[in-house]
N, C-alpha and C positions, 0 to 999 in steps of 0.2 A: 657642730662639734668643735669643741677646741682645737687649739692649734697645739700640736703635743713637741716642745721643746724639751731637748734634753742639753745640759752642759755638761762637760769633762772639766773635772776640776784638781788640779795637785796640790797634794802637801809637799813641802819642799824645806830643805833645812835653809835657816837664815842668810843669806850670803855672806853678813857682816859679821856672823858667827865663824867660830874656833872650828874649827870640820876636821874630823881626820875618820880616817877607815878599821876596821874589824880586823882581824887575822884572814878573815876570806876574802878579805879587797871590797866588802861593801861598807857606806857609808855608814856610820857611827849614830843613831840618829837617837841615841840616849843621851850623847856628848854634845848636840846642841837643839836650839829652840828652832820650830817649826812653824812655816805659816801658811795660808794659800798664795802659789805662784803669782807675782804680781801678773804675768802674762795673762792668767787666766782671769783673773776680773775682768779684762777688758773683755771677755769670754759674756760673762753674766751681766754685763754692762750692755751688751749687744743685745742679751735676751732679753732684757728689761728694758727697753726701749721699743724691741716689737711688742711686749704686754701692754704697751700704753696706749699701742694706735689698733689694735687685732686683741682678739679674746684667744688667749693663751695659757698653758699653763707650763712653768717651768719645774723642771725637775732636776737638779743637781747629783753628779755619778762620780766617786770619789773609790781610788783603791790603793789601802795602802793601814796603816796599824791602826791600832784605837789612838794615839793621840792624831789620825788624821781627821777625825770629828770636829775638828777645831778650822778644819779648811772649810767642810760643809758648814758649819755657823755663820763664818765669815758669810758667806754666797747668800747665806739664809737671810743673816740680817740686812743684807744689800736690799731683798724684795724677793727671792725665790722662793716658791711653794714648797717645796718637799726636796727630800734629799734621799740619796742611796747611799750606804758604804758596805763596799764588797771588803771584807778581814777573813785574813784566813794566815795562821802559823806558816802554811808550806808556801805561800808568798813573795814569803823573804829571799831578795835577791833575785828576783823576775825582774827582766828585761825587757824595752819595750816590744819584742815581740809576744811577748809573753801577756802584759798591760793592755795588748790592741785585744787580744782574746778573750782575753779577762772583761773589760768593757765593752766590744761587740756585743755577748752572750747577755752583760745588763742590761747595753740599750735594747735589745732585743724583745728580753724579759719586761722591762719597761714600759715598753711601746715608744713609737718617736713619730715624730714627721722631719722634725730638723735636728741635729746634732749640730751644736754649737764648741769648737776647739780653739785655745787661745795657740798665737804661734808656734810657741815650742815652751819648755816645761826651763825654770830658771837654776835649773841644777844640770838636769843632762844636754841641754839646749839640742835638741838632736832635731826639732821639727817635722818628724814622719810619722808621726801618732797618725794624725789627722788622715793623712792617705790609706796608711795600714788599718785603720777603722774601716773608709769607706770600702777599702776592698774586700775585708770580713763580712759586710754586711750585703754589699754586692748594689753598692747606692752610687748615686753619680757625689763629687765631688769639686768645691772652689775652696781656695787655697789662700791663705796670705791675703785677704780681704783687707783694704784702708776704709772699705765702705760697704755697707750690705744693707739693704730691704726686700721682705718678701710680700709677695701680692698673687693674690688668685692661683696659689698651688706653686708661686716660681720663687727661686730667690735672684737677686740680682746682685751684683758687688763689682767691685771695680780693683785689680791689684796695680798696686804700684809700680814699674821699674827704674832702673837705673835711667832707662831713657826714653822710655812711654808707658803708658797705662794703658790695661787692657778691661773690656767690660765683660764679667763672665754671666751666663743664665743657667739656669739646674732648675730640672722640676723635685719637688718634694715627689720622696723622703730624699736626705739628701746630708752630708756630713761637712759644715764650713769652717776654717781658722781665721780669726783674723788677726789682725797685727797692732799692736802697740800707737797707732795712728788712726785707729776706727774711731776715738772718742773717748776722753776721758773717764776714769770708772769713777762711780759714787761713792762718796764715802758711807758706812750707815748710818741711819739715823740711831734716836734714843730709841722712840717708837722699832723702828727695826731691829734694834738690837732686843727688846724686850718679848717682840714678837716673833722672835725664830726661837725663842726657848718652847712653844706650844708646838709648832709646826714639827710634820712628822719627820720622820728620819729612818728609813728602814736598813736591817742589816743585813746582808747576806755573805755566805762562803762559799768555798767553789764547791761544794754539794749540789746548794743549791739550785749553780747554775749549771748542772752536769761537765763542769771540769777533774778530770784527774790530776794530783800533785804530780803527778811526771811533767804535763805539759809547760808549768811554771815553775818557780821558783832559779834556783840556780842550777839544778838538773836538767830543765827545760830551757835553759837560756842559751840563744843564738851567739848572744855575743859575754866575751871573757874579758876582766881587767887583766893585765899581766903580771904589772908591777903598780907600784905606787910610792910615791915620795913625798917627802913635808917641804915647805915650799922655802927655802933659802932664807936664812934671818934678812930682815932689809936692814943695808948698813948706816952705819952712825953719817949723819949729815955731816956737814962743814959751816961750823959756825962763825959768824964775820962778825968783828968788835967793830963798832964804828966808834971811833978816835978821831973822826978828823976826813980820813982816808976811807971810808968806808963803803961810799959809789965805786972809786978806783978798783977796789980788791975786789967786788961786787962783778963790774964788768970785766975784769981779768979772769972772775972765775967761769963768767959765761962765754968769753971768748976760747977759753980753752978747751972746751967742751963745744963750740961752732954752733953756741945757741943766737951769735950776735956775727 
């Protein structure tokens, strides 16, 4: 039997994008262009490195509006088999506790042996999906992987610290993050890019997966924005004519400021 991976994957509005918020304090996400979290490739990058050496199949789980189609494509054309998107109107403005629930009840629905989670999501950078999964699902959990292989039912991974690394073991099933230093993601191919348009893509809503809209949305949500503000114009530089004198005024200006 294959090896049943699943990845979490975000749509996430552009960083380098214009961002501003709604009247209810959630993001704007008509206002700017969307992509999949860079975090999370390194997500699908980790599953597609077990497909190469173990018979696996990956399945990509994405929750979030219709243009978040566009993140499962990404995953798909990288080399993933199939993809899920949970869409659902009462949605809007769920929290990640809301998002852990949400995803549980898929990967569930699914079936898993691994759940694969990239560190943390590149807009709320909050990093506790991943544990809040494993506890939904009632699976053992490793965290912040720089490195992971699984063999004979275990996964194995090693996290980094500030001042030593530790080597973690899990038997499947089991829910892992890794980090930005597990491995480079691929970029896709032509080939890949042309062959995620056939591969399937199923869609579901919280019917589906027996959620009520009380539990999600922003009714449902544990945590509240309060306020929110536009981020201060950056001000006008200080431009230096060079005349002649131009290292002088150069170094004068970084010495006043205690850069030199």
């Amino acid at each position: 039997m294959s090896l049943r991976i699943v990845v979490c994957a975000k749509y996430v509005p552009d960083a380098i994008g214009d961002r501003h918020f709604t009247e209810d304090l959630t993001v704007d996400r008509d206002d700017v262009d969307g992509l999949l979290s860079e975090l999370d490739e390194y997500a699908v990058e980790q599953a597609l490195r077990i497909k190469e050496t173990a018979d696996a199949e990956i399945t990509v789980v994405t929750v979030g509006p219709e243009d978040a189609g566009e993140a499962l494509r990404k995953a798909l054309s990288m080399g993933a088999d199939k993809a899920i998107h949970v869409a659902d109107d009462d949605l809007r403005g769920t929290d990640v506790m809301g998002t852990s629930l949400v995803l549980a009840k898929a990967v569930e629905k699914a079936g898993y042996d691994l759940v694969i989670c990239g560190m943390a999501s590149t807009d709320g950078t909050m990093g506790v999906l991943p544990a809040l999964l494993a506890e939904r699902l009632g699976v053992a959990q490793a965290t912040l992987l720089s490195e992971m292989s699984v063999e004979g039912g275990v996964v194995n991974g090693r996290r980094d610290g500030d001042a030593a690394s530790e080597r973690l073991r899990a038997s499947l099933p089991a829910v892992v993050s890794v980090t930005d230093q597990s491995g480079e993601a691929r970029y896709p191919s032509f080939k890949g890019i042309m062959a995620a348009k056939k591969k399937p893509v199923t869609s579901w809503d919280l019917s589906d997966l027996d959620i009520g809209a009380e539990a999600v949305g922003l009714e449902g949500a544990w945590t509240t924005v309060a306020s929110a503000a536009e981020c201060p114009a950056r001000p006008v530089g200080t431009v230096v004519k060079d005349e002649g004198e131009g290292s002088k005024h150069l170094a004068a200006f970084l010495a006043e400021r205690t850069f030199v």
